[in-house]
N, C-alpha and C positions, 0 to 999 in steps of 0.2 A: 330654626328648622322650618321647611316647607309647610305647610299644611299638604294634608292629603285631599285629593279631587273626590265628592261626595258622590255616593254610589245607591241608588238604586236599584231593584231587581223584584221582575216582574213573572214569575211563575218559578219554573226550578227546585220545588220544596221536595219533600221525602226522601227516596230512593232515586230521585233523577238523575242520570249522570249528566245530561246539559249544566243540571242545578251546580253539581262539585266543581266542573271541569270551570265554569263562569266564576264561582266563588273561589278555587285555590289560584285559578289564574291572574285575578283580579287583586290582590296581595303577596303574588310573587316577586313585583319590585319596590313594593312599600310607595306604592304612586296613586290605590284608592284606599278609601275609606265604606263596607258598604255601612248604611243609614238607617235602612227601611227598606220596606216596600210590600208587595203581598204575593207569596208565594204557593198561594192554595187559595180557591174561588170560596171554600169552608172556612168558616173562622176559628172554629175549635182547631182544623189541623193546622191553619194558617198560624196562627197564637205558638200554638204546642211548637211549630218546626221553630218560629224565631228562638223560643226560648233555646230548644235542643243546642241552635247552635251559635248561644251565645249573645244575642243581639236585644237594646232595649227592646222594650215593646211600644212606645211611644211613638213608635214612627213604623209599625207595622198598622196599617191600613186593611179597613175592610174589603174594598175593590176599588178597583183604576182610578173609576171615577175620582172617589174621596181620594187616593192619593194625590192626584192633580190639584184638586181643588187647598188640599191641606196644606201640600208646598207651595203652593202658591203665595199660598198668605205670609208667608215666611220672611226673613230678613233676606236677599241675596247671599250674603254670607252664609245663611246658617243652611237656606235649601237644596236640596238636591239638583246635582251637577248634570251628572249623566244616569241616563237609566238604559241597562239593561230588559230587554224582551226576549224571555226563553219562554213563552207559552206556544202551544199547537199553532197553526201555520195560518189560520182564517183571523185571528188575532193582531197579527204583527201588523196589515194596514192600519185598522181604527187606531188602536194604542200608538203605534210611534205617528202616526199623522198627529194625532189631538198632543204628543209630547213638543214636536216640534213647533206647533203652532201657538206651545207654551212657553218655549225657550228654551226647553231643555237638550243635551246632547244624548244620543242614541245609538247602541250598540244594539245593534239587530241579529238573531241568531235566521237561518235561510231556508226554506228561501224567502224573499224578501216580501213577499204577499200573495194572495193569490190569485191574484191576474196580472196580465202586461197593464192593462188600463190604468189599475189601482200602484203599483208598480212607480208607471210616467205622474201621475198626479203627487206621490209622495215624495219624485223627484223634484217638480216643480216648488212642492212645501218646503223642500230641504234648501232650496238654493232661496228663499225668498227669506227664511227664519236665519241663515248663513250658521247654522250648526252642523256641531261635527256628527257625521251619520256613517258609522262603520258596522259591515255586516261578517259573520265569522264561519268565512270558508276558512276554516281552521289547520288546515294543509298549508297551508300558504306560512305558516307563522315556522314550520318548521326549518332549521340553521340548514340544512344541504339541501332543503327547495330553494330558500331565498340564493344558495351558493347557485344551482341551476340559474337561475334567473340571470344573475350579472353574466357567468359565462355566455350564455344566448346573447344576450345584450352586448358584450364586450365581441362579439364575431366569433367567437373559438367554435363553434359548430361551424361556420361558412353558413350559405344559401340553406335554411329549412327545406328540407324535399315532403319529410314523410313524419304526422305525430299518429303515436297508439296509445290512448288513455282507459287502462281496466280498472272499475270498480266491482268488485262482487262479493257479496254477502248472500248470507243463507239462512238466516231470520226468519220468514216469511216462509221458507217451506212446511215446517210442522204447522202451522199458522192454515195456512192458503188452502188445504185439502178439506179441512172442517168448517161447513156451512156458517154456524155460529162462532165459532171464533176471527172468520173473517169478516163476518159482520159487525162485530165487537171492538174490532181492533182501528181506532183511529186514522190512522194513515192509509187502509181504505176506504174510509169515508168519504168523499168529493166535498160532501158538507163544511168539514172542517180541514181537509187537508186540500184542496182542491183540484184539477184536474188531472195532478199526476201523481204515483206514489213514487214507484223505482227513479225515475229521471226527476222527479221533483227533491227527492230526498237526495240522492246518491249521485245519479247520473251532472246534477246540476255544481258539484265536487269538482266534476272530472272537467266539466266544458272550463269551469273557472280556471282551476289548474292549469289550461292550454292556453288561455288568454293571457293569466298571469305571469307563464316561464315565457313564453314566446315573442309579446308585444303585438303580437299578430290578432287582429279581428275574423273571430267564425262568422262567414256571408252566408253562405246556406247550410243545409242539415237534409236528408232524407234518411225519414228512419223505420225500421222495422220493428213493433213492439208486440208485448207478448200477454195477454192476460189469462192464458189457462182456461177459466170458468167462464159462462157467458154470462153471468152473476154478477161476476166482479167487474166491476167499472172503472179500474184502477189496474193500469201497468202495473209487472212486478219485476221487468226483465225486458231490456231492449238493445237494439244496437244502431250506433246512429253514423250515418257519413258525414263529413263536417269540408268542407270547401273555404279555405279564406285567400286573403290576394295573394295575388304575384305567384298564381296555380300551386298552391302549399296543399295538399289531400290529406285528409286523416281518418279515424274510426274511436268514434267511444263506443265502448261495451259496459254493459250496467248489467246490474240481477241483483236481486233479492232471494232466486232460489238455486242458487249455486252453492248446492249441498257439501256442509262442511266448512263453506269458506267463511272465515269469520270476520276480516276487514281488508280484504286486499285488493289497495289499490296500486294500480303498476302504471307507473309515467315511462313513458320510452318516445325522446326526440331524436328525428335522424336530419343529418345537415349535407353537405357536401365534402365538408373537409375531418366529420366527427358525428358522432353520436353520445347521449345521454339517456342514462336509466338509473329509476329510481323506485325504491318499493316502501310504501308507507309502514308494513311490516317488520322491517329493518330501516328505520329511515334515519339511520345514522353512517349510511354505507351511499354514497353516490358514482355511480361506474361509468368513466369517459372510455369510449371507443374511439382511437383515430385510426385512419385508413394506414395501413400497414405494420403499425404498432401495438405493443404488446399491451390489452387492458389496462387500465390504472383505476386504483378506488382511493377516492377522495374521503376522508372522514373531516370531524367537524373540530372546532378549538385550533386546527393547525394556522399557521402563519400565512399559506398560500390561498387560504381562504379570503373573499372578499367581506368590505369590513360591513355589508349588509347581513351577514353569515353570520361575522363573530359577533355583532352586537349581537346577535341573539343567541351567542352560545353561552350560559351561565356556567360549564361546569367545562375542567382541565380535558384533553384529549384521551379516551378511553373510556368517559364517564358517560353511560346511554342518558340522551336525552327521548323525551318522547312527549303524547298529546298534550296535558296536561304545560310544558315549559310552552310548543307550538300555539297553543291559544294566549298564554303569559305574552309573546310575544306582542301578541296583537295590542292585548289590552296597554302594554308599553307604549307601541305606535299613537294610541289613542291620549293616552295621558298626555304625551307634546304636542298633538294637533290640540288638543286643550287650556293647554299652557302658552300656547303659540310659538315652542320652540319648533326648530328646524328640525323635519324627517323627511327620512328617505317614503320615496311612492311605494315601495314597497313593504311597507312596514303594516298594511291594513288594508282590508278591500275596502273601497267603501260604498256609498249610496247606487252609484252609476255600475260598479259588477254585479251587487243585485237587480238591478234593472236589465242588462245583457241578460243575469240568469232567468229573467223569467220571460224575457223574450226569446229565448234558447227555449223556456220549457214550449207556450203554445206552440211556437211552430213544428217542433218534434212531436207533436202530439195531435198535430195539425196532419202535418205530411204521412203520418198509420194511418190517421181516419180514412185521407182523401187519397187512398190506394195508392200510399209508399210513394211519395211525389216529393222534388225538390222543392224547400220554399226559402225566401229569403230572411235571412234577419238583417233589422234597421240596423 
């Protein structure tokens, strides 16, 4: 029997859902092992979560540092493979640059740093270390996105005319009205979360999604953003025009205080010859539009699906899939770039989508400041 690829993981502890969604993903095809790692900057909670769930404690580690340095010392065989990074967003540079420059593979939760600069420098580390570096736009893992994808690819839309990508959440409204609670709350921090919250957290979802189904690079952005309070220094709601070649126009819409909604994001591609829509809500339902014909909805497990689709569909036709199998998927992609079996490109975003995404964030964030102006992305 295989051995399992050794797993690391680097914040995630408590209550996290990053923490579960990484951890039941990460053993849904029997392809890691996790190891260690430190899941709380505390060591009492850090100690306590391992035990909670199961894990020695000899290879839970005080912080970063000491774990680097502890595996290091280790037999190749015995040390950790890949590590995961689920801590706050100011974090992901230091930690997966000093991983890479260690040897290790990296599974980056997004966005991928917090600047374009730190960003290009971690790309540079990743292509010099030649480790595997995937980051988890975790939409992307779902069986009737990746079934989007080949269609686009395969021409069954025709000519792309027109993309609408909505993400909106409503989080952040009870939150946003209360001086100290939004003080309190992380993700407006600039400190730790860095210069955006809504399009850094959510909006950066949507732009990936369009790059992903479409094959198509976003060239510019002008965007309108929203911060409410003149306190808050952090977007919480925006909406962005996206321009890429061969004159393709679209619109992302983000928010964080779009009261009630709880995770709805809505993909809608329109072509020449077809349309496609998809709702992360139901995202076991994918609806083809063609020009004079009667709707069709595509579900997942069927035979007419692309075989990008059904490797990722684990369960018979009728059975919901949802987040939890979408990020599984990812972590699959990643176990064969590891192993160095063959996979499809689209089985995992990797190093270079998060670098697009955080060159998507400044310039969005760029073109509000400098009164709503088109600006290019590399």
């Amino acid at each position: 029997m295989a051995s399992k690829i050794r797993l690391g993981i680097l914040g995630g502890g408590g209550n996290s859902l990053i923490g579960v969604l990484h951890r039941v993903a990460s053993n849904m095809f029997d392809q890691f092992e996790i190891v260690g790692g430190v899941f709380n900057p505390v060591w009492e909670e850090n100690l306590a979560f391992a035990k909670e769930i199961g894990l020695p404690t000899d290879r839970i580690h005080t912080d970063f540092e000491t774990l680097v340095k502890e595996e290091v010392r280790l037999p190749e065989n015995e040390r950790m493979q890949v590590i995961s990074v689920l801590t706050p967003n100011f974090l992901h540079y230091p930690m997966a640059k000093k991983l890479l420059e260690n040897g290790f593979h990296v599974i980056c939760e997004k966005p991928l740093t917090t600047t374009y600069k730190e960003a290009l420098d971690l790309k540079r580390t990743q292509e010099l270390s030649n480790s595997v570096f995937a980051v988890t736009y975790t939409y992307t893992g779902y069986p009737m996105v990746r079934q989007m994808r080949k269609m686009v690819e395969e021409g069954v839309l025709g000519k792309i005319h027109k993309i609408d990508v909505q993400y909106y959440q409503g989080w952040i409204n009870p939150v946003i009205h209360d001086p100290e609670q939004r003080a309190a709350t992380w993700r407006l921090q600039p400190e730790k979360s860095g210069i955006s919250c809504c399009i850094g957290d959510i909006g950066t979802h949507a732009f990936g999604m369009i790059e992903f189904l479409t094959g198509l690079k976003v060239s510019k952005v002008l965007s309108d953003l929203n911060y409410l309070y003149e306190d808050n220094k952090m977007d919480i709601d925006g909406t962005v025009l996206i321009r890429c070649a061969d004159g393709v126009k679209g619109v992302i819409r983000a928010s964080q205080i779009a009261t009630g909604e709880e995770n709805s994001i809505i993909v809608k591609i329109y072509g020449q010859k077809a349309g496609l829509k998809w709702e992360q809500e139901n995202p076991n339902y994918v609806y083809l539009m063609e020009e004079g014909q009667a709707m069709k909805v595509m579900k997942p497990g069927h035979a007419y699906n692309s075989h990008l689709s059904l490797d990722g569909t684990k369960l018979p036709p009728g059975h919901p899939e949802g987040i939890f199998d979408a990020m599984g998927n990812i972590y699959k992609g990643v176990a064969r770039a590891i192993k160095g079996e063959s996979y499809d490109s689209g089985e995992f975003p990797t190093i270079m989508d998060g670098l697009r995404g955080m060159n998507f964030i400044e310039q969005t964030v760029a073109s509000n400041a400098e009164g709503n102006v088109w600006k290019d992305l590399d």
